[in-house]
N, C-alpha and C positions, 0 to 999 in steps of 0.2 A: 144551539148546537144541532149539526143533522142528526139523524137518524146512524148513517155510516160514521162518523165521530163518536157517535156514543156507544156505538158497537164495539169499534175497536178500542174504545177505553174499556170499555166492557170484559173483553177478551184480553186485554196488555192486565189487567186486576188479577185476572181469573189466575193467566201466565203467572203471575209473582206470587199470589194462594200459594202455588202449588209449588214452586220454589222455599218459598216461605213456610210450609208445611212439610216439607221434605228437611230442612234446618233443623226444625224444633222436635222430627224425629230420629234425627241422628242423634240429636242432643240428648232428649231423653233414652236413646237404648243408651247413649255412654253415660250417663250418670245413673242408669238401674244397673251398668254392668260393676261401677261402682258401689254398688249396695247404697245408692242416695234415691231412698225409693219416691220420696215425697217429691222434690223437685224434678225426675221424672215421670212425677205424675201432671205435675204442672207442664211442663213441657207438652206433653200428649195430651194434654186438656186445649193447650195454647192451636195446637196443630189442627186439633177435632173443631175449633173454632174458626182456623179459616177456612178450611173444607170438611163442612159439616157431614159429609156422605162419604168419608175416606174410609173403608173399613180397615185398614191397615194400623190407624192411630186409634182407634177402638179394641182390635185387638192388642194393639202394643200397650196400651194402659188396661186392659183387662188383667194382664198378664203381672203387671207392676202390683194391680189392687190383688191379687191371690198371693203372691209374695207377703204384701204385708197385714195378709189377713181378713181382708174386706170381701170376702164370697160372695153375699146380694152383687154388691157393685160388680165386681170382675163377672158374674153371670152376666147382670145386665149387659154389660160391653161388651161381651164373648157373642149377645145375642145379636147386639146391635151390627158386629163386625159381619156375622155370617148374614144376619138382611141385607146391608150393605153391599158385600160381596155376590150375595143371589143375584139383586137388582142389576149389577152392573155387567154382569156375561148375561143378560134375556137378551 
């Protein structure tokens, strides 16, 4: 495979990440606005997975974990979202 073939695979993965990560945070706000905290927390764990630097699905599951009571955790993701977010407007 060249170089330019793997790029654009590269890039057509990246494209569906981010599709694919956009799903699975629609999915978790509608099952947190359901009060099903856990499976959207799984949803926004699934999403933080394919684009690990999204600070959007970090805050969206910080926010799930203060609902149900997990402080350390939703800190941690609250901190992570705002690195996140820092890094990507330098």
């Amino acid at each position: 495979m060249t170089k330019v073939n793997s790029l654009n695979i590269s890039l057509q993965q990246l494209e569906l990440n981010k599709i694919d990560k956009l799903f699975y945070n629609t999915k978790g706000v509608k099952k947190a606005d359901e009060g099903k905290f856990k499976e959207a927390s799984e949803c926004f764990t699934k999403a933080i997975e394919l684009m690990p630097n999204d600070s959007m699905s970090y805050f969206n599951r910080a926010t799930v974990k203060m609902n149900i009571g997990d402080l350390q955790g939703a800190r941690s993701d609250f901190k992570l979202s705002v690195s996140f977010r820092l890094s990507s407007i330098r």
